[in-house]
N, C-alpha and C positions, 0 to 999 in steps of 0.2 A: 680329336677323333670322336669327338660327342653326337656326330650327325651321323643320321643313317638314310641310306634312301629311303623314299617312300615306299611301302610294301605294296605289289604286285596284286592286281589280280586275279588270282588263281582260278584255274581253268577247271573247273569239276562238271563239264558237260559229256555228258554219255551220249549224247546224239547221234557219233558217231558208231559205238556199237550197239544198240539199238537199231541202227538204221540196215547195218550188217542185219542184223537178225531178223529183221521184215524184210530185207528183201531175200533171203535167203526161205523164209517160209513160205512166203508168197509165190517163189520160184519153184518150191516144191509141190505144193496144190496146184499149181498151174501146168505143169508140168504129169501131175497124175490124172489130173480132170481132161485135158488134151489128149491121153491114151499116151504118152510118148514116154510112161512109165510104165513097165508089164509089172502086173504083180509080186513073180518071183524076184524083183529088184527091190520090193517096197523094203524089205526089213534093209538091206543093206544100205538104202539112202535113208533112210529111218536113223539106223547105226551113224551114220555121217551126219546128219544133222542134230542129232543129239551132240558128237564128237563137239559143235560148229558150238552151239548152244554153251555145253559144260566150259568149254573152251574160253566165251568172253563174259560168263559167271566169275570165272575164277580171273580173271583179266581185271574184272571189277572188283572183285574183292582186292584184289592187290592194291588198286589203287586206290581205294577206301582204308584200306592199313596202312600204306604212306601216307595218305594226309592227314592219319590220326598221329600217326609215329613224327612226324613232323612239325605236329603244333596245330592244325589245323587253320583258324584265321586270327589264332593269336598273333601281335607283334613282338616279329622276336627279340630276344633282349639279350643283347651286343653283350660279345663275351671279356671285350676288355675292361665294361662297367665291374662285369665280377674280379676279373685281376687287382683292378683301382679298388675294391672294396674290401679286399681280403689284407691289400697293402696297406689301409688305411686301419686295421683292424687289429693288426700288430703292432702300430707305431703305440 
């Protein structure tokens, strides 16, 4: 049991929520500069886009606290190594 696989690439792109978030602001100026937004709506898509925003902040953070809680791109270190070391330690 001494082999471990190769460690994984891990995947830490945010491309994908960033991209939410330009096109969702981009759709909002575009959307008020066309007129097809009256005024009296501004604070409530305002309210929603803040919601959209807060919303993949905190998305990120999560997944910045797993990958710290996790080891980050340390290699992990097989937990039967410590079983064998603790047995070897008693003898």
């Amino acid at each position: 049991m001494d082999h471990m696989h190769p460690p994984r690439a891990a995947n830490r792109s945010t491309f994908g929520e960033a991209l939410i978030i330009i096109s969702v602001v981009v759709g909002f100026f575009v959307a008020f500069m066309q007129g097809k937004v009256s005024l009296q709506d501004i604070w409530t898509l305002a309210g929603f886009l803040a919601l959209i925003v807060i919303f993949y902040m905190a998305l990120l953070c999560c997944r910045m606290l797993f990958f710290w809680m996790t080891g980050g791109d340390q290699t992990p270190y097989p937990w039967w190594k410590h079983a064998e070391m603790a047995k070897k330690m008693k003898e």
